[in-house]
C-alpha positions in Angstrom: -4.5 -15.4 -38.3 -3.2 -14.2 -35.1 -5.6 -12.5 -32.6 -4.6 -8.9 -32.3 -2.4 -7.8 -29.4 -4.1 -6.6 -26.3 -3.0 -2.9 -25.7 -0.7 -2.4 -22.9 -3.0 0.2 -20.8 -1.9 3.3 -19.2 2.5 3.4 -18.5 2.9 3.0 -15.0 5.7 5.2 -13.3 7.8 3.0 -11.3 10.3 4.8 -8.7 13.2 3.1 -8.4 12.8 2.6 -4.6 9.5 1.0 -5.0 11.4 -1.3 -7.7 13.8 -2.5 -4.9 10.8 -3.2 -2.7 9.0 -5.4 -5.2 11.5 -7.7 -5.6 12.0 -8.6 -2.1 12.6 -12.1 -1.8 10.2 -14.1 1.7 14.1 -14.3 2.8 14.1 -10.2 2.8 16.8 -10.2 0.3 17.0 -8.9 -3.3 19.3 -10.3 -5.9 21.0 -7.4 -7.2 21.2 -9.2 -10.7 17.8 -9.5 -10.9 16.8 -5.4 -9.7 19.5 -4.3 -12.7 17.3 -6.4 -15.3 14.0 -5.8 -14.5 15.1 -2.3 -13.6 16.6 -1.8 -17.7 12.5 -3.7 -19.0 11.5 -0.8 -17.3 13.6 1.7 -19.1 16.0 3.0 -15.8 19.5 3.0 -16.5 22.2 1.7 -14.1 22.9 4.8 -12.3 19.4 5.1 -11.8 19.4 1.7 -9.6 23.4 2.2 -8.2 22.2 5.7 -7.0 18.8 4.1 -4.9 20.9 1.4 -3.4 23.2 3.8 -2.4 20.6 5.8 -0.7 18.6 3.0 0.7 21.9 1.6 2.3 22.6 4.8 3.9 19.1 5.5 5.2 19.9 1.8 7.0 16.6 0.4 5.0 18.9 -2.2 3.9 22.3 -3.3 4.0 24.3 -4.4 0.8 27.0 -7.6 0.6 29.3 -7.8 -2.6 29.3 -5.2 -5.3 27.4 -4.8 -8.9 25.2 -7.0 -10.4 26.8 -9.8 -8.2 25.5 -8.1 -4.9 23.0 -9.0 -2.6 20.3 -6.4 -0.5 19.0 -7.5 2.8 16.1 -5.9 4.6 16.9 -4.5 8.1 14.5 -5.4 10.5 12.4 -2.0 10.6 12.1 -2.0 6.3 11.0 -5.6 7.3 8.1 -4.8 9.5 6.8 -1.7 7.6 6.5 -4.2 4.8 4.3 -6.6 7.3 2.2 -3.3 7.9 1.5 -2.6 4.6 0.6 -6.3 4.4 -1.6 -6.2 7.0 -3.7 -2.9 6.3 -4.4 -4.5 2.5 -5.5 -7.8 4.1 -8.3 -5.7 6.3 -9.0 -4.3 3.1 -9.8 -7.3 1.3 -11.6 -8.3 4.4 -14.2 -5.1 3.9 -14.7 -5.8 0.5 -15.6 -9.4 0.8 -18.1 -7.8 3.9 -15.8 -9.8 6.9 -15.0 -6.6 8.8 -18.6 -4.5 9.3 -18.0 -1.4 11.0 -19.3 -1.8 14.6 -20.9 2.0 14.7 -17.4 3.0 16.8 -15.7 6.4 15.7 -12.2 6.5 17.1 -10.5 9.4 18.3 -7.0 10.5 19.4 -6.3 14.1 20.7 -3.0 15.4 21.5 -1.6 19.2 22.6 2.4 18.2 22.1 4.7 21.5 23.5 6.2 23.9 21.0 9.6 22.4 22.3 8.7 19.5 20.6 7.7 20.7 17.6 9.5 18.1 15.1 7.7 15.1 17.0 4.4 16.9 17.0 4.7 17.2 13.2 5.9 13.6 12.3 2.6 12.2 14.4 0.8 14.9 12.7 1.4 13.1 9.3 1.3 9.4 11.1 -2.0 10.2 12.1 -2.9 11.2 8.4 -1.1 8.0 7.0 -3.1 5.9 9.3 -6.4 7.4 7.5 -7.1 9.6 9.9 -9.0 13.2 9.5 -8.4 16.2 11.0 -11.8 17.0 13.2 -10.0 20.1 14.3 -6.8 21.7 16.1 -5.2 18.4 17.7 -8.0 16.1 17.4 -7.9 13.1 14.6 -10.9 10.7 14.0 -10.7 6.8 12.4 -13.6 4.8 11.9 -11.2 1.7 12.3 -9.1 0.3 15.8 -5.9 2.5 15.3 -5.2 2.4 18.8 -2.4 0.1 18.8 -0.5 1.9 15.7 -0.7 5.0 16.8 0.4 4.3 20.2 3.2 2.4 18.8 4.4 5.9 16.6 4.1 8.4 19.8 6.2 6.0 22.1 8.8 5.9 19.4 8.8 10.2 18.9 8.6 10.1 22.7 5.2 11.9 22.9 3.0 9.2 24.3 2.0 10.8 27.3 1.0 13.9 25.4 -1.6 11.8 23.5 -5.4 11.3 24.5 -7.8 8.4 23.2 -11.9 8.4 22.9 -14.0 6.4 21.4 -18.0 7.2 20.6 -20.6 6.4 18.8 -22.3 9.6 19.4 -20.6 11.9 17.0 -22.0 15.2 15.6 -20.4 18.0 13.7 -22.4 20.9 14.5 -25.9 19.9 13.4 -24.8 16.5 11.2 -24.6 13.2 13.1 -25.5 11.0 10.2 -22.0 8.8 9.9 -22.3 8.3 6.2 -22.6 12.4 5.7 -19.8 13.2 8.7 -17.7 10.7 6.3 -18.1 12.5 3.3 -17.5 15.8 4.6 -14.3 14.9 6.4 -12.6 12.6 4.2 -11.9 13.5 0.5 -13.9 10.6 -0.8 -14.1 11.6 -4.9 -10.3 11.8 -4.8 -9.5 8.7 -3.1 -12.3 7.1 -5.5 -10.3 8.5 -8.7 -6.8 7.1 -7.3 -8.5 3.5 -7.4 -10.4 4.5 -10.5 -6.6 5.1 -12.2 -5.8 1.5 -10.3 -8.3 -0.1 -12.5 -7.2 1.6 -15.8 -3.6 0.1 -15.0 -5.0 -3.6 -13.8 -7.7 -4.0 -16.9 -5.5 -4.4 -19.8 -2.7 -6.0 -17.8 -5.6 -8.6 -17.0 -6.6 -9.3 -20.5 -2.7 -9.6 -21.5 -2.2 -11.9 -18.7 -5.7 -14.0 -19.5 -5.0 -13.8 -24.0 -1.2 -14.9 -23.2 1.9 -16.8 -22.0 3.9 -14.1 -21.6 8.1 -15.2 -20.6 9.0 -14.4 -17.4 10.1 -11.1 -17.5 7.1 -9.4 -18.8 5.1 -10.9 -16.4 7.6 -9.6 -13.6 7.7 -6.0 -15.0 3.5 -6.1 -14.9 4.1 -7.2 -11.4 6.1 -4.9 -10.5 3.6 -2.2 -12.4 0.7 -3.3 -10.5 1.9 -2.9 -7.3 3.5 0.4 -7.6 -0.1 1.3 -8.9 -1.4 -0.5 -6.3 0.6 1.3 -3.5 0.0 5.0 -5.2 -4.3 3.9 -4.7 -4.3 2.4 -1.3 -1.5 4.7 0.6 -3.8 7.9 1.0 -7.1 5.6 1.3 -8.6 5.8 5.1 -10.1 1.9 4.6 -13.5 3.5 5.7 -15.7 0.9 6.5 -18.3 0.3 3.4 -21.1 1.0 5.4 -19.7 4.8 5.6 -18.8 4.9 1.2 -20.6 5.3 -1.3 -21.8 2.3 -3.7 -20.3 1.0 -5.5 -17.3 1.9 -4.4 -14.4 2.1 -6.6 -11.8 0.9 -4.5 -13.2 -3.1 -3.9 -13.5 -2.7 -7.5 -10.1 -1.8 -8.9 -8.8 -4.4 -5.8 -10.8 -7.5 -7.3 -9.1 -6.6 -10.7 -5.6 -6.6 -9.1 -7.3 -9.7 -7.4 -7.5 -11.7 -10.3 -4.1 -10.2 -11.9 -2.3 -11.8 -9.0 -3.8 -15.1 -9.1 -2.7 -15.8 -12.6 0.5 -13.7 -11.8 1.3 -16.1 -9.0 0.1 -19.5 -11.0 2.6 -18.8 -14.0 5.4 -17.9 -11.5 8.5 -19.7 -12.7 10.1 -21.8 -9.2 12.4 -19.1 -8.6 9.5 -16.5 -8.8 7.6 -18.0 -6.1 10.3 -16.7 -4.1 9.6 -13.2 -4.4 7.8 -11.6 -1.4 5.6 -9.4 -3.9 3.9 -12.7 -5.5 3.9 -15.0 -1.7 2.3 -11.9 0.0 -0.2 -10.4 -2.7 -1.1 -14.6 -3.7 -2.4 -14.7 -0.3 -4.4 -12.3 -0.4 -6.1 -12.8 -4.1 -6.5 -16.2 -2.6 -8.2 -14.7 0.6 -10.5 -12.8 -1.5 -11.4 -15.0 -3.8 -13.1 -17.2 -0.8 
């Protein structure tokens, strides 16, 4: 008798653009053919995937040679290096959770009064700041527990409003009477939310790990759960600040749902057919189940 089929787990809404990302190759090109068929296992149509190349192509993310199915999409250099970020803010992740990168009792702060005249700039750092997991304190003022020095210098030299920005760093923090960090954490990051994003993560990575441990899946269905994990995985870790443990609550969700996507890579990356191993998405995210596992 056949064992029973392991139920898929939670559908997984995969934007088009994040499709394209996925299938990056370590050369920072995608193989057109390939997008259109793992693109149909997900149920988009063709115009879905001619319509996204044609706006990544004129946002100058990537540039396309030849035409249809034939066609090949290479990275320009920025889409190259936001993919190294992404990269590297998982890695430190991974790094927390294994207990490699304790939080040294620093708070880091960045303040900045930008003029009304320029009010576009002021608002892209604005959200920078927030995408870096930083929390508004108040009016102008942005607090990380991690080093963002160096990232969010590099975003106010390229708006041009470096020298409108102020750094501080303490270790003597209070918010009218509370000084306790774990406390100052809670109240100025949404913790339960962030903690329910990963919590989601997990309910997309279990099943996909029992599929992936009960079968040999072909090729494409191992692609397509891939491709499914990491858009998962990006929808978890994109708002998450990466406070240090010692300021979260345990356990805490997120190095759970990560050791699940852990182990989902490193049999992901083992039954990776030659060509796979190719693919950015199973080279960079191998690593890093690899790193974690040590």
């Amino acid at each position: 008798m056949n064992a029973a089929p392991h139920p898929p787990g939670p559908d997984v809404q995969v934007p088009t653009r994040m499709l394209v990302e996925a299938l990056v190759r370590a050369d920072l090109t995608v193989d057109a053919g390939e997008l259109y068929a793992t693109a149909g296992s997900l149920g988009m149509t063709d115009q879905q995937v001619r319509l996204c190349i044609k706006r990544l192509v004129a946002e100058g993310r990537f540039v396309q040679e030849g035409r249809g199915r034939k066609a090949l999409l290479r990275a320009t250099g920025s889409t190259g290096r936001a993919m190294g970020l992404d990269v590297e803010f998982v890695a430190h992740s991974f790094r927390q959770d294994a207990g490699l990168a304790p939080w040294d009792g620093v708070w880091h702060l960045v303040a900045f009064a930008v003029p009304e005249t320029a009010r576009t700039a002021r608002d892209a750092l604005r959200t920078a700041l927030t995408d870096l997991g930083g929390a508004p304190v108040q009016g102008g003022l942005y607090l990380s527990a991690n080093p963002w020095e160096p990232y969010v210098e590099e975003r106010a030299r390229h708006l041009g409003v470096f020298d409108h920005v102020t750094f501080l760093t303490t270790r003597d923090l209070r918010q009218g009477d509370q000084d306790d960090p774990v406390e100052l954490a809670r109240a100025l990051w949404p913790l339960e939310e962030i903690a329910e994003r990963h919590r989601r993560l997990a309910e997309v990575a279990r099943p996909r790990l029992d599929r992936l441990l009960g079968q040999d899946l072909p090729e494409p269905q191992r692609l397509t759960i891939a491709v499914e994990l990491a858009t998962a995985f990006t929808r978890a870790m994109e708002p998450d600040p990466l406070l240090p443990s010692e300021l979260l609550p345990q356990p805490w969700a997120g190095a759970e749902a990560r050791a699940l996507v852990a182990r989902c890579w490193t049999l992901l990356e083992r039954s990776a057919e030659p060509d796979g191993g190719n693919i950015r998405l199973f080279r960079l995210y191998g690593d890093l189940a690899r790193a974690s596992a040590r």
